[in-house]
N, C-alpha and C positions, 0 to 999 in steps of 0.2 A: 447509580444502581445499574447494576447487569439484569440486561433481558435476555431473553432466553435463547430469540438469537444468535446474539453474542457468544452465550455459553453455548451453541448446537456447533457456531461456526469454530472456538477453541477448542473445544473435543473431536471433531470433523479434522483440522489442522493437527491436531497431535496424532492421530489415527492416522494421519497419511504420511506423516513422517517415520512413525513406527514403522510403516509399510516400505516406504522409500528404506529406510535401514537394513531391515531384514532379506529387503532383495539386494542393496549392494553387499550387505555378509553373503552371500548366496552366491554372487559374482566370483567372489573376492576366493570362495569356498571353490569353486571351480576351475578359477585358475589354480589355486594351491594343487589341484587333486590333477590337475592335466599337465605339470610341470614335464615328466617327460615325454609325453606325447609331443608339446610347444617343444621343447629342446632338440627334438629329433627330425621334429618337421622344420627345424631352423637348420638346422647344421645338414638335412637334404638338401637344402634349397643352397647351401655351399656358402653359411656363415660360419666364420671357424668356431672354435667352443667359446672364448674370450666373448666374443661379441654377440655367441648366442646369449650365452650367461648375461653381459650386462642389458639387453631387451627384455630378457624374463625379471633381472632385478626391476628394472623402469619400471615394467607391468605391475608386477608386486607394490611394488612406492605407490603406484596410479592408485589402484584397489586399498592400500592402508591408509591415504588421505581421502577416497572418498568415504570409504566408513567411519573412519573420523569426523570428518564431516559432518552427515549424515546422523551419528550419534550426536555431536555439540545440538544439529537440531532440535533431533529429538526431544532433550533433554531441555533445549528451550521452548518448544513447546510444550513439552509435560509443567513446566515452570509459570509458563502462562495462564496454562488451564487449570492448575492450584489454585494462582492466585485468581482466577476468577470466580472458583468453587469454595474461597475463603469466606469471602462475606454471608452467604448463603448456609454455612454451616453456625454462624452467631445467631 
């Protein structure tokens, strides 16, 4: 049997992953929207365009596997606190 605990600490744990989610889309949303600010302050700083480009690719790759990420949690936590909210609904 689940105590209440248990269900405060699964709902607790999927609320922070939500949270953890929504700030790396937020990140991830930021770089997207500063692509030429980063590009131009790269290639001031005397990286040619080739290798500005592939740093901003890398950063982008960083940002789409942490939201990845971050969703597979989510999503397994939302899965846990189902199945904890399962029996309680019989």
């Amino acid at each position: 049997m689940i105590d209440k605990a248990q269900s405060d600490m699964a709902k607790t744990l999927w609320e922070q992953s939500k949270t953890a989610a929504l700030q790396v889309h937020q990140a991830w949303d930021l770089v997207m929207k500063s692509q030429k600010a980063l590009m131009d302050s790269m290639r001031g700083a005397g990286a040619p365009y080739a290798q500005a480009a592939d740093q901003f690719d890398k950063l982008m790759d960083f940002h789409s596997e942490q939201y990845k990420a971050a969703v597979a949690y989510m999503d397994k936590m939302s899965d846990e606190y189902q199945k904890m909210l399962a029996p309680k609904k019989k």
